[in-house]
C-alpha positions as CSV (number, residue, x, y, z in Angstrom):
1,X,0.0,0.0,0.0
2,X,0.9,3.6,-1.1
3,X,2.3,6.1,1.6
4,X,-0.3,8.3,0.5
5,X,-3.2,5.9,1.0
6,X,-1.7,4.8,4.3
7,X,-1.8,8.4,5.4
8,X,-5.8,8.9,4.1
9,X,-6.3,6.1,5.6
10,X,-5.2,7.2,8.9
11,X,-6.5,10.1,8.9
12,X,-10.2,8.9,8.3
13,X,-9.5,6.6,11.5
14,X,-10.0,9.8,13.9
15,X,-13.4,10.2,15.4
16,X,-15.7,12.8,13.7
17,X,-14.1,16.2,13.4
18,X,-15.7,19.0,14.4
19,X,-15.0,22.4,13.5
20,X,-17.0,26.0,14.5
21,X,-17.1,29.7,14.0
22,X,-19.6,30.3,16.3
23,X,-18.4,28.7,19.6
24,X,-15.3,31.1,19.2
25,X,-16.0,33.9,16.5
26,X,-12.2,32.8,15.1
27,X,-12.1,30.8,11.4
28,X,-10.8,27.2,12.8
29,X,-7.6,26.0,11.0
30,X,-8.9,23.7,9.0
31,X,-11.5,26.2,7.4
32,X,-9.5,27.1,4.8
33,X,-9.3,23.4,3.7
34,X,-13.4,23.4,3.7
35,X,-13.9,23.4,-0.6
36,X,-17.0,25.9,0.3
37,X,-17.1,29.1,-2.2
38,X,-18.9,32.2,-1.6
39,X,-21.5,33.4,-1.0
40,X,-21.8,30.0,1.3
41,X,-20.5,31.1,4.6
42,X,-19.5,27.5,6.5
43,X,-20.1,28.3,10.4
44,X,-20.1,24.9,11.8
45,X,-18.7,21.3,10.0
46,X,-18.6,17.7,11.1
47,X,-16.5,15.6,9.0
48,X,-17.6,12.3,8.5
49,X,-14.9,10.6,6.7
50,X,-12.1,11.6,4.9
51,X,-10.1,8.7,3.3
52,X,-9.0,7.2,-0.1
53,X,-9.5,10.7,-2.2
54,X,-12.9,11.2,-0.4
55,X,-14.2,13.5,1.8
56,X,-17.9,13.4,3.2
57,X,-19.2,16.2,5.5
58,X,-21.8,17.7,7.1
59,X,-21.9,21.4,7.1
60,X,-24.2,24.4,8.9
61,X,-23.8,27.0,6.6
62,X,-25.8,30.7,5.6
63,X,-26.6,31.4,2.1
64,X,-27.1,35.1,1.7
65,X,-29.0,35.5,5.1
66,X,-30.4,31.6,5.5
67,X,-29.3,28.7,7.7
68,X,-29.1,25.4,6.2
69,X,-27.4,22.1,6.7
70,X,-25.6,20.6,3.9
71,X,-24.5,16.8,3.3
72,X,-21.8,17.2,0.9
73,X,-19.5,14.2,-0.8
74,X,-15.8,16.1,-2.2
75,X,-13.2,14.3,-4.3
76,X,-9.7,15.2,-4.4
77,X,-8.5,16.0,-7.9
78,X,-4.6,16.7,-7.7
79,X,-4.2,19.7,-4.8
80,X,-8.1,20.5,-4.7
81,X,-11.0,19.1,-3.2
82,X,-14.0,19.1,-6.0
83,X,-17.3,18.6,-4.8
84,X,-19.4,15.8,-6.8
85,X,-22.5,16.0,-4.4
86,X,-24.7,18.2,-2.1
87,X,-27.8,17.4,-0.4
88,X,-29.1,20.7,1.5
89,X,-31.8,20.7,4.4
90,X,-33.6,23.7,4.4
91,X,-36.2,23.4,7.3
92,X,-37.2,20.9,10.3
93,X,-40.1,20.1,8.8
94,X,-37.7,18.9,5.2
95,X,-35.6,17.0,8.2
96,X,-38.6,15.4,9.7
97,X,-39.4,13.8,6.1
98,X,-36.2,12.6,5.5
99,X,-35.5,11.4,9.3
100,X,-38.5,9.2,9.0
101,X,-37.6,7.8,5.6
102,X,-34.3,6.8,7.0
103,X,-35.5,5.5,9.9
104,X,-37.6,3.1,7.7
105,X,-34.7,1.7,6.7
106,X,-32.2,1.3,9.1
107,X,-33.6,-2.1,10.3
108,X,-32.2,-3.7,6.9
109,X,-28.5,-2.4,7.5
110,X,-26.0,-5.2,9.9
């Protein structure tokens, strides 16, 4: 195995990450690694997983003056993250709809 798989690979062994600009009002280091462009303003992040190229995260972030959570899915293409998915939450009651359909579920996973 690669060095640079080895080293993804232990870094997506940490517990999930969590980063916020609220708690302190100061940008956390890793904030400038977060792939999010403007006018999407990241204020709090949990990450996931980050291993093999991939980076999956969940992110609380304002869009012009609106909160919303955001599940987004990032490759890495050379130096840069690229994002290849996004899945935003816009309200509780969007949450509540897609909580339950989960929930459905679950039972089928081992």
């Amino acid at each position: 195995m690669s060095d640079e798989i080895t080293k993804e690979m232990d870094a997506g062994r940490s517990d999930v990450d969590s980063q916020s600009r609220e708690d302190t009002g100061a940008v956390p280091e890793d904030d400038a690694m977060l792939p999010i462009k403007p006018p999407l303003q990241a204020l709090n992040y949990k990450t996931i997983n980050k291993k093999f190229g991939w980076w999956a995260a969940v992110v609380l972030l304002r869009s012009y003056a609106k909160k919303q959570i955001c599940f987004y899915l990032w490759q890495r293409k050379g130096d840069e993250w690229r994002r290849k998915q996004k899945f935003g939450i816009h309200s509780k009651e969007d949450w509540a709809l897609i909580k339950n359909a989960v929930e459905s579920y679950i039972g089928e996973l081992e």
